[in-house]
N, C-alpha and C positions, 0 to 999 in steps of 0.2 A: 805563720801570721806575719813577722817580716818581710816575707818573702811578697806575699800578698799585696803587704804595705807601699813596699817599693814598685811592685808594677803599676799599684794604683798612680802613683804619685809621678811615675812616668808619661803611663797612658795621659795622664793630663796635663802636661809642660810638655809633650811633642807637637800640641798644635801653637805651641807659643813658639818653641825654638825655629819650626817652619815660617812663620810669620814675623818674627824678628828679624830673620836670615832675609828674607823679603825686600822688607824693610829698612834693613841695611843696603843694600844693593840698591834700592830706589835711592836713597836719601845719600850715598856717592857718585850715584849717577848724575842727581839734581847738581851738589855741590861745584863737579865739573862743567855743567853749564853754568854755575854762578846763581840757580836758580836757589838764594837762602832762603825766602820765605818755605818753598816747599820742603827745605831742607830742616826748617825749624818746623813746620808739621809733621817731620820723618823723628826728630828728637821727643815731641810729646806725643807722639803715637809709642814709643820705647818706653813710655817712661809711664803710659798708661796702663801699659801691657803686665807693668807688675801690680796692679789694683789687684787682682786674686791671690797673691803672694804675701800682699801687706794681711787684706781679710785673713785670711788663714793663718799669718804670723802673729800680728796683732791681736786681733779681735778674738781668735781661736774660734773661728768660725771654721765649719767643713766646705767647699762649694759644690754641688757634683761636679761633674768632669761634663758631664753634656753641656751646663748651665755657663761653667768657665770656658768651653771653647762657644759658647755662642756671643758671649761679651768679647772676646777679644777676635773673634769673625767683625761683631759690629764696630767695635773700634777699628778695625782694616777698613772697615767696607764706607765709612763714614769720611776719614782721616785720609787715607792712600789713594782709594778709589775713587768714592765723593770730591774730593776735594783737589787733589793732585790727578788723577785723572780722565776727572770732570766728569764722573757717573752721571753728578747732579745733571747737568744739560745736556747730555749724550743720551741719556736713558730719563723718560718723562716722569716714572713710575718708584725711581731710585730714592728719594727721596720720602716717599709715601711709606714705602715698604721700611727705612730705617725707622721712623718714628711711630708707625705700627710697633713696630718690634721693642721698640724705648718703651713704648708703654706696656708691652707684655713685660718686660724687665724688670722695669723699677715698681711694676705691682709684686711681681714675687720677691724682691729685696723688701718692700714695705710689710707683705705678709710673715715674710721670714723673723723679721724684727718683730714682729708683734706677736708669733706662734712662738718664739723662744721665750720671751717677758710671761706670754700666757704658759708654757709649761715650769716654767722656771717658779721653787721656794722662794726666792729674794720677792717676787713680786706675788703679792694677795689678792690679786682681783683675776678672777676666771674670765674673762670675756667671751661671748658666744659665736661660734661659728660663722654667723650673720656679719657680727661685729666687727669680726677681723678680717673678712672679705671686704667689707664696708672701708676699713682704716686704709686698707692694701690698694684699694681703688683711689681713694683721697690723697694718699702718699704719691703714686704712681701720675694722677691728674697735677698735682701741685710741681712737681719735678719738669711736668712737661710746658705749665705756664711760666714759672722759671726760666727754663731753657728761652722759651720766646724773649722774654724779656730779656734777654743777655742777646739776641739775633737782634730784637729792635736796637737796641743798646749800641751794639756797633756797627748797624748800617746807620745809625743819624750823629753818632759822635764821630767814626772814620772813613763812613761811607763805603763802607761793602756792603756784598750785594748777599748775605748768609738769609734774608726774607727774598727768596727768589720772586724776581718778579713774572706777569703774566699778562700777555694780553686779551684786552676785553674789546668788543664789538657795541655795547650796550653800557649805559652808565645812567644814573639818576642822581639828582643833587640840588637843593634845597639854595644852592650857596648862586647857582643858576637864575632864581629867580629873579628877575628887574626889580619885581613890588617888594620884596623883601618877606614876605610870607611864610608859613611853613610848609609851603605846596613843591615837590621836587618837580622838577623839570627833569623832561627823562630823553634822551639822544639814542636813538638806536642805528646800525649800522652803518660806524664810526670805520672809514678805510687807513686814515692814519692822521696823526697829531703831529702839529708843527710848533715847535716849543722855540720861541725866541730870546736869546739873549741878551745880557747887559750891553753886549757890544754894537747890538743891533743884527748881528749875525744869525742864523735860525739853523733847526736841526729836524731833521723828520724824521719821527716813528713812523715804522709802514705795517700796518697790519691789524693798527685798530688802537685805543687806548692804553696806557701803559699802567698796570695796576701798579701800586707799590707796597707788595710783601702780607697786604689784608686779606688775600683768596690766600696767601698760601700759610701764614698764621693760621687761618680757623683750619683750613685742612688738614693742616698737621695736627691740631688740636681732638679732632675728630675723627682722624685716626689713632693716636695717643687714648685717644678715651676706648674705642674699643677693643685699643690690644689689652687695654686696663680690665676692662669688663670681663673679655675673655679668661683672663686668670684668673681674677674673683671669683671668675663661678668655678674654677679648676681648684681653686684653694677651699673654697665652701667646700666640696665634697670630697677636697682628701682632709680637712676635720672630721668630719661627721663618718667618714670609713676610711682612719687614718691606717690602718693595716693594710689596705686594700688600695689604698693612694703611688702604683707602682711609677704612672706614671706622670705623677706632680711633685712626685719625691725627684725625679729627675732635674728640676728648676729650683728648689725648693733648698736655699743654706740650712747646713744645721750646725747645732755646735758639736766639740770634737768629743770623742768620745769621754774624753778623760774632765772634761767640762761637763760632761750631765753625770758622771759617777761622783763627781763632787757635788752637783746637784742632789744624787740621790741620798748621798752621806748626810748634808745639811737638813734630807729633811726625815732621817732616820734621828740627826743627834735629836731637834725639835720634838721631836714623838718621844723620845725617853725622856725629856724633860717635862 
């Protein structure tokens, strides 16, 4: 059984040590170009990396091993790649696919949370199947408006660019109008904006409108919602055939073993009393 123990506990810190090892190489590499910013995204990607370490120590939560190497894949792939080497506008699609994936995440962390409280003695209310697909969807949706809110956040207070922006050919706008109405004026096949400055000087966008960060908001938002979706309905039916559930137990924390035995005892002492 130790034996066992330890391979688990391996099998699942090899993909950390790989990606650490990484990550260290990247973030000496940046250092000697002097580049510190990326060098301080190489320090909170290390330091994110022991989020499964803490769950597990702390919390006495179990993670699977599929589940923890898929969060700290998305922490590389967001932090190292995304960001340091520029996934985001190198690859059109980079971006879609991480917050897809946020929202399949943070619905099975929300579901996790709520399947534990529901099998758990300390807490007396049963809730349904339904319900806790329902809370897992809600938890996993609110995390990702959140997150928005933290991108608008610092593209208007330090002006980065984390709401990628997009260009549009086509625009409609109320604000347009002469008469002042609530009729939008609508411009279609827009070749590029010439935005003038204080100085009197001008700058051209070439290729059509410059949206700012609102197409890729809701998009994120709407993929978020259906990696959301997608779990919920994966969590609804490993409740309802939770034996049978092989592969949502794969995403799905539990607590550790020695945490539901003291579950079982508190609600064995309750029964003799």
């Amino acid at each position: 059984m130790r034996g066992k123990l330890k391979s688990h506990i391996k099998s699942k810190s090899i993909v950390n040590l790989i990606l650490s090892i990484i990550v260290t190489v990247v973030m000496v590499a940046r250092f000697l170009r002097a580049d510190y910013y990326s060098v301080f995204l190489c320090l909170l990607t290390l330091l994110l990396f022991n989020i499964p370490l803490f769950v597990e120590k702390k919390l006495r939560v179990d993670l699977p091993k599929e589940l923890e190497a898929i969060i700290l894949l998305f922490i590389f792939s967001a932090e190292i790649l995304g960001e340091i080497g520029s996934f985001y506008t190198h690859i059109p699609w980079w971006d879609t696919m991480l917050h897809t994936l946020n929202g399949f995440l943070m619905a099975a962390i929300g579901f996790a949370l709520i399947d534990i409280l529901n099998n758990s003695p300390k807490f007396h209310i049963t809730m349904s199947p339904m319900f806790v697909a329902f809370v897992a969807f809600c938890f996993s949706m609110t995390v990702g408006v959140v997150w928005e809110f933290f991108e608008f956040g610092m593209d208007y207070f330090t002006l980065t660019d984390m709401q990628k922006d997009r260009m549009v050919t086509d625009i409609s706008s109320v604000l347009l109008n002469p008469t002042g109405l609530n009729d939008e004026i609508i411009i279609r096949g827009i070749q590029s904006t010439t935005v003038t400055l204080a100085d009197g000087s001008t700058y051209v966008i070439k290729g059509g409108y410059l949206d700012i960060g609102i197409i890729d908001t809701m998009k994120d938002l709407l993929v978020n919602l259906i990696g959301a979706v997608v779990f919920s309905i994966i969590g609804y039916f490993y409740i309802i055939g939770r034996n049978n559930g092989v592969f949502a137990k794969k995403f799905i924390p539990q607590l550790q073993e020695k945490e539901v035995n003291a579950d079982k005892e508190s609600k064995q002492d309750k029964a003799v009393k």
